[in-house]
N, C-alpha and C positions, 0 to 999 in steps of 0.2 A: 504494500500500500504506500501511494508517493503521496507527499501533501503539494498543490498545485495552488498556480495563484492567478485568477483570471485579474490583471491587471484594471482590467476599464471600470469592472463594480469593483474590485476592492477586495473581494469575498473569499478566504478562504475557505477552500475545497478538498475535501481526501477522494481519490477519483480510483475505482478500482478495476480492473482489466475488466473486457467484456466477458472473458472467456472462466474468468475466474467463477464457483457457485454461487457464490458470495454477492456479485455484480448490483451494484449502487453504489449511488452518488449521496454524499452529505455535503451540506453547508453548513457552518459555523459562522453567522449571522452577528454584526457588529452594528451600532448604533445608524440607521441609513442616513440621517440628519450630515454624522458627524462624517464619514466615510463620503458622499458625495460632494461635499466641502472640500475636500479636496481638488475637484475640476474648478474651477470657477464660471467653468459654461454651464454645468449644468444643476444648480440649483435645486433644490424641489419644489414643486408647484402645489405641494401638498394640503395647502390653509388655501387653496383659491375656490371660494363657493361657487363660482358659475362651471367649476367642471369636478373634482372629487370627490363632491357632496351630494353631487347629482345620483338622482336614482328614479327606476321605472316603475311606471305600475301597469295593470292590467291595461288600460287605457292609452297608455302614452303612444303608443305608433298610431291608433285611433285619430289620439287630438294632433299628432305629428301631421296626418293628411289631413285634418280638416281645414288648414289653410291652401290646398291645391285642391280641394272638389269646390265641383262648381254646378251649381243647377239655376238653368234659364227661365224656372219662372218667373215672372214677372218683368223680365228684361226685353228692352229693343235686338233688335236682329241689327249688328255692326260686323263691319271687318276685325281682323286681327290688331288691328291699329286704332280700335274704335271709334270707328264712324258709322253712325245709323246709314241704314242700308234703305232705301226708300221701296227697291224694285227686284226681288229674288226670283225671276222668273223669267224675265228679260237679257238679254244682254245687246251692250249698246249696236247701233247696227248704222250703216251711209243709208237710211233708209225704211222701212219695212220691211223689203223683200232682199233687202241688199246685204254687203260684207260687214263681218263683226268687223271693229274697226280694235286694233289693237292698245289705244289708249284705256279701255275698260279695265279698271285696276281690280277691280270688284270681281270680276270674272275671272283674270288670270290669276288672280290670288286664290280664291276659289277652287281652279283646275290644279294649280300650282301643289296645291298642297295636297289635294285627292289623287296627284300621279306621284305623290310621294308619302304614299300612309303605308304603306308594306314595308316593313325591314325585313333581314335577312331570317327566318325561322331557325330556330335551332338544329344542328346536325342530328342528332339526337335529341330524345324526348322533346321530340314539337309537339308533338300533341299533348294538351295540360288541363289539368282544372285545380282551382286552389281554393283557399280556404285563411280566413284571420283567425287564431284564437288566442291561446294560453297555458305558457306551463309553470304546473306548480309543485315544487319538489316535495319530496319525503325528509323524516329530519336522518336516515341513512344516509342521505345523499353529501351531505358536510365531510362526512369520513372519508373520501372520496377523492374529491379536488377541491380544492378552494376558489374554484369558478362562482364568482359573486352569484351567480342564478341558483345556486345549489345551496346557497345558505342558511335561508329564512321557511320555512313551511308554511308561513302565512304569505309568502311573496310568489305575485304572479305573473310571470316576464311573457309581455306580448310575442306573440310569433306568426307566421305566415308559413304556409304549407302548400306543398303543389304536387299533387299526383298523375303521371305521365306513362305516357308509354316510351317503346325505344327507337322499334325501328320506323314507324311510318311517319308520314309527314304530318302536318296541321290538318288536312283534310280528310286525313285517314277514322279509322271505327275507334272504336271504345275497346271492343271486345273480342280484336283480336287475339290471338298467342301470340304473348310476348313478355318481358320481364317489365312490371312496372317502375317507374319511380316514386320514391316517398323520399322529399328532400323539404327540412324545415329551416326554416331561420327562423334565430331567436334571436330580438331584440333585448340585450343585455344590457345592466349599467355599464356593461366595461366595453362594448364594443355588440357586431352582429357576431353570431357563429350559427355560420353555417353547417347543418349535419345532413349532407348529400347521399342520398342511400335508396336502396331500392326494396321491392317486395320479397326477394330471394337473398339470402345469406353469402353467395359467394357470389364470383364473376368467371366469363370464358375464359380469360388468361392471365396469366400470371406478371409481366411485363409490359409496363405501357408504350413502349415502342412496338407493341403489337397491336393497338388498339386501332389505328387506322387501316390495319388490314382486316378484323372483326367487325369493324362499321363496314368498308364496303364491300366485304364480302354478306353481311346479311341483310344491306338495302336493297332495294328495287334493284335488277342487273342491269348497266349500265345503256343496254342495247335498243332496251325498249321499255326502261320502267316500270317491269312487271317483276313480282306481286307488288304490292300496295301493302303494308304494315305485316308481311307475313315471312315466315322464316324455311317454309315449304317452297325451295326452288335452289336449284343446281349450285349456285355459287356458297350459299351459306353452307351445305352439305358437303362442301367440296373441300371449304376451310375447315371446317371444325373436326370430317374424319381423317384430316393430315394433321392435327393439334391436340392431342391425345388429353392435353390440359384440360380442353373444354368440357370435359367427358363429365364432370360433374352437374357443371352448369344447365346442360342441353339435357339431363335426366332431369331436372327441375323444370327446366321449360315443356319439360313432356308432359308434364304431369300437371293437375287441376288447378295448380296455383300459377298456371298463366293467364288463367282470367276470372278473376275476383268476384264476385256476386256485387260485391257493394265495397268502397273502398273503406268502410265500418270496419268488417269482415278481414280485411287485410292485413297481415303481418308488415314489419317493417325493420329496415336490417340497415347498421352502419356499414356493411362488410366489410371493412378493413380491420385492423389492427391500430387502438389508438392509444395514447397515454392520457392517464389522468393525473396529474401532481396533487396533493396536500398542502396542506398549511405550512408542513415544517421539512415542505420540499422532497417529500417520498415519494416515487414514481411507481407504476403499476399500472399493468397493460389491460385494456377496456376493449369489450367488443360490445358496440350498443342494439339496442332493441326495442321496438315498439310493439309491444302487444293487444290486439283491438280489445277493449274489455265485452265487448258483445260476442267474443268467438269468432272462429276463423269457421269459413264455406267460400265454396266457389261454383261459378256452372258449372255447366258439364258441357262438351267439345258442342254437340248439338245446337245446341240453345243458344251458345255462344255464335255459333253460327247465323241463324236465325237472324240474329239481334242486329248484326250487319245491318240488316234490310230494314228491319222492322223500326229499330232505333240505333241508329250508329253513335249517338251520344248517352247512352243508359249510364254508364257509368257519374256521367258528371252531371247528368240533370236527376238524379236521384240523389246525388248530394245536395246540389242547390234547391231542392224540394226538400228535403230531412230538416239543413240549417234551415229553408223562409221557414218553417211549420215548429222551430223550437226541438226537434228530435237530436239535437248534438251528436257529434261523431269526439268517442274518446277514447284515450291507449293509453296506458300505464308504457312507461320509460322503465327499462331496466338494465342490468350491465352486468356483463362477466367479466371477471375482475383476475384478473392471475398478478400474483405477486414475480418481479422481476427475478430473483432466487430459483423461479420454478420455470422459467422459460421454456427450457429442452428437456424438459419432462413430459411431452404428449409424443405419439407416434406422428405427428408431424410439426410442419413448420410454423407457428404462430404467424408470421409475417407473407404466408403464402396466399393469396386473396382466394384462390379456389378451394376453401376448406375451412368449415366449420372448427367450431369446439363443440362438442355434444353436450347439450344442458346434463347429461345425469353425467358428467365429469367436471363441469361447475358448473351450478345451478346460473342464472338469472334471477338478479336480485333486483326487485324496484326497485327505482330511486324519486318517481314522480309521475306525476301525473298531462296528458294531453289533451284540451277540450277545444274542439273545434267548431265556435259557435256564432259566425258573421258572415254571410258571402261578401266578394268585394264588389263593391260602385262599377266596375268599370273592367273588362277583362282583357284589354290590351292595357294599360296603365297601368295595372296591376299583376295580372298571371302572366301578360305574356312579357312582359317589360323586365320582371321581378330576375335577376342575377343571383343564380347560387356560386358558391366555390369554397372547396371542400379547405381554400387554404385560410379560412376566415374563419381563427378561432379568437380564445380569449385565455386568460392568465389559469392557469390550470386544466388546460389541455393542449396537448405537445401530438405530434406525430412521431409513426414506427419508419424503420427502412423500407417497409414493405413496396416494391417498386410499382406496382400497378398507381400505391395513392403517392406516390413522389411524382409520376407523372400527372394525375391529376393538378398536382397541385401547379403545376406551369397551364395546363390546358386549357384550364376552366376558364383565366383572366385571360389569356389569347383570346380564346374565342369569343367571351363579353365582349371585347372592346372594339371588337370588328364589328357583333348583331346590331350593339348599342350606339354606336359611331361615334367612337373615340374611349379617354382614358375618364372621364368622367360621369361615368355611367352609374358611381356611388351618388351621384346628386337627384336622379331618379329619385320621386318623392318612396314608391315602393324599395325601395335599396340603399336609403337613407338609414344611419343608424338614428335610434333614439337620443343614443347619448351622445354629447358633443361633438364634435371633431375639428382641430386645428391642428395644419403643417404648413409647410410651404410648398408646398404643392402649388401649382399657378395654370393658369389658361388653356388652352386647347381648346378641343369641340364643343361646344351645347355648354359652355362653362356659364355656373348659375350664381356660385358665389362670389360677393362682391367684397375683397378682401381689402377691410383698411389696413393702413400703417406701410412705413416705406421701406419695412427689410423682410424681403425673404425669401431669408435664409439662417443655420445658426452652428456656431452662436452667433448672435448679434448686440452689442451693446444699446443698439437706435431704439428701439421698442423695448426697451428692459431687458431684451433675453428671451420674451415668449415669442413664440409658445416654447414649452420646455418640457424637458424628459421627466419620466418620473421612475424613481428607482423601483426594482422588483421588494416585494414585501407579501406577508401572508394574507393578506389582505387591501384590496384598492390601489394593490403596486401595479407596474406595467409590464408587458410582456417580458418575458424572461425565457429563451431555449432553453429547456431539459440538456442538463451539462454531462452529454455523453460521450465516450473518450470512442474514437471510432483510426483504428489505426491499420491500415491495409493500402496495398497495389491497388492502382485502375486496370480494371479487367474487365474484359465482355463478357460476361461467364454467368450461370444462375449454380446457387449454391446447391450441393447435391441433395439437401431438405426439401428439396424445391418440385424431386424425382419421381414421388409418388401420384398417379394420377388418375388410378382407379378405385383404391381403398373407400374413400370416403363416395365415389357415387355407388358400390357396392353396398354400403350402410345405409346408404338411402333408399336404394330397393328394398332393403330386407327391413325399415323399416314400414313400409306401406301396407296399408291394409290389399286384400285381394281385391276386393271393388278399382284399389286406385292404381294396384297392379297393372289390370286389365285395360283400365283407360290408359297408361304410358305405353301399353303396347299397341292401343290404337293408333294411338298419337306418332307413334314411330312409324306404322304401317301409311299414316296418310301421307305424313309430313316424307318419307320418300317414295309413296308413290308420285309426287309432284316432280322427282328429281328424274332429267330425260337420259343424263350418262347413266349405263347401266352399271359401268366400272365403278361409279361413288356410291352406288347404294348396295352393292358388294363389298367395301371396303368397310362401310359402317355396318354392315352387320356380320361383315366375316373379323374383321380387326379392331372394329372397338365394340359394341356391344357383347360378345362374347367375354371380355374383362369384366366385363360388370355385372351377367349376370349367364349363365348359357341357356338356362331356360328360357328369358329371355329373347337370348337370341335367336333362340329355334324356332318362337314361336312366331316374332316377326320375321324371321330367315322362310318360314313356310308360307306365311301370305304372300311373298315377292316369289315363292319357286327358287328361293336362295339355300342351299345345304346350308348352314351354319357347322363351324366346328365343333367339337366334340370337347377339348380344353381350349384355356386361354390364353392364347399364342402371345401377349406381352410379356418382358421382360420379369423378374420375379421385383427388381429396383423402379419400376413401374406400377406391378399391381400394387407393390406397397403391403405394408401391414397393419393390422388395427389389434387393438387390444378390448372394442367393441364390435358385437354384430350388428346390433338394429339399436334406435335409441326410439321411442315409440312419440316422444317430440316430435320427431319429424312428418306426423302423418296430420293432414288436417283436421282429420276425424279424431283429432287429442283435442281438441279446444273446440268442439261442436257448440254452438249457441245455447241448447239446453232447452232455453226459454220461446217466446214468439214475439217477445219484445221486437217492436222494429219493422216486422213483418207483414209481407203486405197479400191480403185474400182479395181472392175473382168469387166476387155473390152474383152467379149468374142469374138473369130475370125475365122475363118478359110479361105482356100483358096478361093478367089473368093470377098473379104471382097469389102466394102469401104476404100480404104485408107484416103482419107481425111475426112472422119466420125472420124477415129480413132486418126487421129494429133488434129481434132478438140476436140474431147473427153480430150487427154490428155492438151492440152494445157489450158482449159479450168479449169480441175482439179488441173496443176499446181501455173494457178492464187490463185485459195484461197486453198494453202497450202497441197493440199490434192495428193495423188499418183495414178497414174493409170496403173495398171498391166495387158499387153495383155497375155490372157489366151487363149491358142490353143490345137487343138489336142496332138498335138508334139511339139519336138521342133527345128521342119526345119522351115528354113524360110517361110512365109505364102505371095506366092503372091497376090497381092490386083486385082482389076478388072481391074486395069487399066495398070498394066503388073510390078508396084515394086512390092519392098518386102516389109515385115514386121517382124524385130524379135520380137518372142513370149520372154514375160518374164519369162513363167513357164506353164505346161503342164495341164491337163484338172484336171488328178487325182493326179498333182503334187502340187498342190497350189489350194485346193477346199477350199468352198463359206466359209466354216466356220471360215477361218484364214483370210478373207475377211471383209467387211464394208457392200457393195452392188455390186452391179451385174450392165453393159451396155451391152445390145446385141447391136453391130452395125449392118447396115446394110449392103447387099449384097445378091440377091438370092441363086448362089450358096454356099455362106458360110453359110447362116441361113438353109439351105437344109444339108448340110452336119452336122453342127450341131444338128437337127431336128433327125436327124439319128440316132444320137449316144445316147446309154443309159447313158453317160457320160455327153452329153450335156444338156440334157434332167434334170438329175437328178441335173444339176448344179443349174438351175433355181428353179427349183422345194425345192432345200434346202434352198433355200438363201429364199422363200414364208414362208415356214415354220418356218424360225427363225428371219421374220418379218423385214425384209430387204426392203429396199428401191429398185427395180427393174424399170428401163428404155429400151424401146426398138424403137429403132430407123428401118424407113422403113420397109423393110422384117424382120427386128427383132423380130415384133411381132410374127410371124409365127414359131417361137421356142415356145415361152409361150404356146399358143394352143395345138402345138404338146406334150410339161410337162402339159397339162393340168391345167396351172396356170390359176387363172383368170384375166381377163384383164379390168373387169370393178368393179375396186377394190381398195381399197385406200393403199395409196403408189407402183402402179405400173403406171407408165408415157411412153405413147406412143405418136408421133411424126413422121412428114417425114423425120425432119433433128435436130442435135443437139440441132441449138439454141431453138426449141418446146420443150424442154421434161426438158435443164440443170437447169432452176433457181428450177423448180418446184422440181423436184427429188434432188439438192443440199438441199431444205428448210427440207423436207423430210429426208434425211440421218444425218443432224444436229440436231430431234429429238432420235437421236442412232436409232430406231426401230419405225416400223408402230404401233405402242402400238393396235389403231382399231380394229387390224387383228389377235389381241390376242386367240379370241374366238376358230376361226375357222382356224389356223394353226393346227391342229392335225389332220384336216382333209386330210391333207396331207401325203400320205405315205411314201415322203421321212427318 
């Protein structure tokens, strides 16, 4: 152990080899007053109330935009330069009939600015929908880091959230397959920190000098743009069965948790490898996590399909409908925590991005709480405008080596400053931090602040010296790097930790239920039947799925007419080793909903219905949390038997089964007769069977099911004379998300 003196703070340090068991950093911590006194530039700014003292609340990025929104009621129609506008309809013309004349300022300001409303969309996750709320820690969360937001259990630090997909562009579905994003900023006293992260735990590769080849090998192919936000076609296949790495990632994409039910429903992962520091400067490696507290579900391949058509924005007009209606969306924050001492103690690499830690080898511990409870004003100003980067932290969280997020951390601010047009893209009202900000930073593009005083730069004597540094401290200090001794050759090289790259998507098969088995084997069978080389979709099922699983591979190896081999032709420093088989974590069917909170029923109707079948239905559903949508022919009122009405909440083919939960037929002869009729009605039920829906039918209700040819001595379909027969059983039912049972034998259905 050497004692080290980082000269610029002052600070002695005992600094111990990396390689050592032992490996940590101490500081020995001297008066910071007296120790900075020593530079004479740099002072402490520590007693200045307009920036130290400062702090957020719930509110503050709220009141922060409420000096940039703007609503025209009651306002004249003016230019940008504000002059009332007399004539919006017209433009000046040598005439009636004649030439616009090019003095019309009104007009070309006008066009001016509408052939310049598009900026560049993001390479990645264009497609977005967000969300303001709030997080509020646990009093765990202190022990931790000393990140001012982790410190108070009564404190509630505004944030902004945006959930995406990967590969398609802005105009592309909701609900295609593909890896989501879940990336938040949190508006801190001490600065924003960004936690960029997605709905899946790891990523395709390892190194981010590979990332430009994973992007355009799983975009549209260059030749003609085809697919559209999907990963089924020749080029992504092509990359990923020559990258043996991705093997983990691409069983996760196989599987149900590429397209989410509701972003409620959705997990959410730091993926990397991050440090947390302490108060008294202890380091300790973090892998973070969002967990929805309503439970993890997702569609199913089907439905997700569908939804294309039917509604290619489900995902994010069912949030902006949850938050206008007060249903909040919230996850519990939690963190695996490995002590530095323990580093090379798992059968792989900590800093490897394609590999989990398995909760039952460290738990996930909350640390706080997520509530996401305001849509924003405005979603180019805000979602699309909003700048994340993963290199925007704050005093008590440090980065690992891991190179996937070392290259993030260059990427992210490239690419801002290019979408955003220029280096000022933090004065973006949405990318503004809450809390202060002074440097000398100066001019460029779109520059907003108007910076008095005549120096800067520093030190400077002209202005006093501000703005000015502030030293690191347990507390309100300023940034400070995790003092890690890092002594090695530049070499192009990946450490041999790095070698394994089947182990961990093996644990993830054997940790899935059969239901979810089944669907990754679908999902592998469609996703290359799309591919036209017949060489690449022999190579993925003779060379890398047989590593991960062979039954597996034989079973999608038999849908293509493909042998699969008999063992697994990888390397033995390949498949890797695990000292786990399955971690039952991993399956979504661990964290099922339970409840029907949240949930949304089809009371199908028409003229002739029960009305009080249907008050009963709904009031029934309103108790535990859940909504009930009458679904009708049309959308004229539906008289009931008994001579009211009924408004319909949305039409047969206006609002079908698959933007739905489950299906009530009520009763009523001639309304089940009238539905019974319809290929509409018919097919309603019939789809909602097929994608293992929970179905109740009340009196003559049944007599729909019959007519779709559903079955009705079947598990998860409940028949009854009157509501109270059929609600507890069909609510226990729809809190499993789906009849899992009736897995088999939904495709026997033609819907």
């Amino acid at each position: 152990m050497k004692p080290q003196v980082n000269k610029h703070r002052q600070r002695l340090r005992f600094v111990v080899d990396r390689d050592d068991d032992t490996s940590a950093a101490f500081a020995v911590d001297s008066n910071q007053e007296t120790l900075m006194a020593n530079n004479p530039h740099t002072s402490s700014n520590r007693g200045d109330p307009n920036d130290t003292d400062f702090k957020t609340t719930e509110q503050s990025k709220s009141e922060n935009l409420e000096k940039y929104r703007s609503d025209a009621e009651g306002h004249d129609l003016r230019t940008n330069q504000g002059v009332r506008i007399a004539d919006n309809h017209n433009s000046l013309k040598a005439g009636e009939r004649g030439p616009t004349l090019l003095e019309d300022f009104i007009f070309r300001e006008k066009l001016n600015h509408f052939d310049n409303e598009r900026i560049p969309e993001r390479i990645v996750h264009a497609r977005g929908a967000a969300a303001h709320g709030y997080f509020q820690p646990y009093a765990e969360a202190a022990k931790y880091s000393k990140a001012g937001l982790f410190q108070d259990p009564d404190k509630k630090t505004p944030v902004f959230v945006r959930f995406s997909t990967v590969q398609g562009s802005r105009g592309s579905n909701d609900t295609v397959r593909d890896v989501r994003g879940f990336a938040t900023k949190f508006y801190t006293d001490e600065g924003n920190w960004d936690l960029v992260g997605n709905d899946l735990p790891v990523f395709f590769i390892q190194d981010a000098i590979k990332f430009p080849d994973f992007v355009h090998a799983v975009k549209p192919e260059p030749h003609n743009e085809i697919p559209q936000g999907q990963s089924a076609h020749d080029t992504f296949w092509d990359f990923v069965s020559l990258m043996p790495e991705s093997t983990h990632m691409v069983l996760w994409t196989m599987s149900d948790r590429a397209f989410p039910r509701h972003y409620r429903y959705m997990e959410g992962f730091g993926v990397h490898t991050f440090r947390l520091i302490d108060k008294q400067g202890k380091a300790r490696f973090a892998k973070f996590h969002w967990k929805p507290l309503a439970g993890t579900c997702s569609l199913i391949w089907d439905e997700a399909q569908k939804l294309w058509g039917r509604d290619p924005d489900f995902n994010r007009r069912q949030m902006w409908e949850d938050i206008e209606n007060g249903n909040f969306l919230e996850y519990e924050f939690g963190v695996q925590i490995v002590e530095e001492e323990d580093e090379h103690k798992f059968d792989f690499d900590l800093l490897d991005p394609t590999k989990i830690i398995p909760e039952e080898q460290v738990p996930v511990t909350p640390i706080g709480k997520l509530v996401l409870n305001r849509n924003p004003d405005n979603y180019f100003a805000e979602t699309e405008q909003v700048a994340f980067n993963p290199a925007n932290i704050v005093p008590g969280i440090d980065f690992t080596n891991d190179p996937l997020l070392q290259g993030r951390l260059f990427s992210y601010l490239d690419t801002q400053m290019l979408r955003l047009g220029g280096p000022n893209f933090h004065e973006i009202p949405i990318n503004q931090p809450v809390a202060p900000f002074h440097n000398n930073q100066r001019d460029s593009m779109h520059r907003q602040t108007i910076d008095k005083g005549q120096a800067s730069y520093e030190p400077n004597s002209i202005d006093g010296g501000w703005p000015k540094e502030t030293p690191p401290a347990p507390e309100d200090g300023g940034f400070e790097t995790y003092y890690e001794r890092v002594d090695a050759n530049k070499i192009r090289a990946r450490s041999a930790s790095f070698g394994d790259h089947y182990s961990q998507a093996t644990l993830f098969w054997n940790s899935q239920t059969d239901v979810e088995k089944e669907h990754i084997i679908a999902a592998y069978t469609f996703e290359l039947s799309k591919v036209q080389r017949p060489w690449i979709r022999e190579r993925v099922i003779k060379e890398i799925l047989p590593n991960i699983d062979l039954e597996l591979a034989r079973r999608v190896g038999e849908n293509h007419g493909i042998e699969a081999p008999s063992s697994k032709p990888a390397s033995d420093d390949e498949l890797g080793t695990s000292s786990q088989q399955e971690s039952p974590a991993l399956s979504l069917m661990a964290r099922l909903p339970g409840n029907i909170k949240y949930r949304k029923v089809a009371i199908l109707v028409a003229d002739g219905v029960d009305g009080d079948q249907v008050a009963a239905i709904k009031s029934k559903l309103e108790a535990e949390g859940a909504e009930g949508m009458v679904i009708a022919p049309s959308m004229a009122p539906v008289k009931t038997a008994s001579g009211q009405t009924v408004a319909p909440d949305a039409m047969l083919n206006g609002q079908p089964s698959v933007t739905l939960d489950s299906v009530i037929v009520a009763g009523g002869a001639e309304s089940v007769e009238t539905l019974s009729q319809s290929g509409q009605g018919r097919y309603y039920v019939q789809e909602a069977y097929k994608h293992l829906k929970a179905i109740a039918a009340i009196g003559e209700g049944k007599d729909l099911l019959s007519a779709a040819n559903v079955p009705t001595q079947e598990d998860g379909i409940f028949l009854g004379a009157g509501v109270d027969d059929v609600f507890t059983a069909f609510a226990k039912a729809m809190g499993q998300h789906r009849v899992w049972s009736r897995d088999a034998r939904a495709n026997d259905m033609p819907a």
